[in-house]
Every structure is written in structure tokens, then in C-alpha cells.
C-alpha positions in Angstrom: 119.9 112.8 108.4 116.2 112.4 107.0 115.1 109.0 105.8 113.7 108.9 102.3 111.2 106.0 101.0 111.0 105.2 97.5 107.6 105.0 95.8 107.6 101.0 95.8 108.2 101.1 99.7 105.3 103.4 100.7 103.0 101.3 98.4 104.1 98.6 100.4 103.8 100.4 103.5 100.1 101.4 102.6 99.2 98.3 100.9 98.8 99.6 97.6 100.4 100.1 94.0 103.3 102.4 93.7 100.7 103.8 90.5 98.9 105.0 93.4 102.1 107.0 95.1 102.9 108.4 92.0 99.2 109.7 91.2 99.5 111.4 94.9 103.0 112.8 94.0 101.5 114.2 90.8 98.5 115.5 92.4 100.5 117.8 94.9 99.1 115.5 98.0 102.5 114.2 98.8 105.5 115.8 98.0 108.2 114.0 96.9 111.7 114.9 95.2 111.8 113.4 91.7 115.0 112.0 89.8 114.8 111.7 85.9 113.4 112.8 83.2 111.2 110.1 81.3 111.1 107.5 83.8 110.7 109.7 86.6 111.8 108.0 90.0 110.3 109.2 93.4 111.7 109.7 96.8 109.5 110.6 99.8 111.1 112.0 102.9 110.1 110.3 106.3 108.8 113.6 107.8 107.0 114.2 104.1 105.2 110.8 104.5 104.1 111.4 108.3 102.4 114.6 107.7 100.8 113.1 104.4 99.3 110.5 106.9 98.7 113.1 109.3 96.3 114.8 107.0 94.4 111.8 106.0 93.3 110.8 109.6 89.6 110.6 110.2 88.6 112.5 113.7 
């Protein structure tokens, strides 16, 4: 079964505020499976989060 991360736990992964996640999600960089209408809550799957990284790595 896939892991998921909230978006509070991959701004604390990265260091970061979960404003910052949720811009990303929003932006079509990470894709993320939302829950809610108004107060929309996030979930990031493990695999999701590794190729976000992957793209963001400087050669």
C-alpha cells in the first residue's frame, strides 16, 4: 500500500511552510489528491513526492 504525506509533513520534510506545498499542488508541480471543498486538505503520495524531488535535482 502507498504511503501518503500530508501537506504539513512535506513542509516539514523540506523545511518550509505547508503555504508553499499547497502553491506547488495548485501549480500542477506536485500532484496531490485533495479532500474538501473550502478548506481543501492535501495528500501527497510517497512515489508522487520522490519524483517531485526527482525533477528538482540540479545535474
Amino acid at each position: 500500500m502507498e504511503e501518503y504525506f500530508t501537506t504539513k509533513e512535506v513542509a516539514a520534510l523540506f523545511k518550509i511552510k505547508p503555504t508553499t506545498v499547497r502553491k506547488w499542488i495548485r501549480q500542477g508541480a506536485l500532484p496531490a489528491i485533495g479532500f474538501g471543498n473550502q478548506n481543501k486538505e492535501y495528500r501527497i503520495t510517497k512515489s508522487e513526492l520522490e519524483a517531485f524531488i526527482e525533477t528538482r535535482k540540479t545535474r
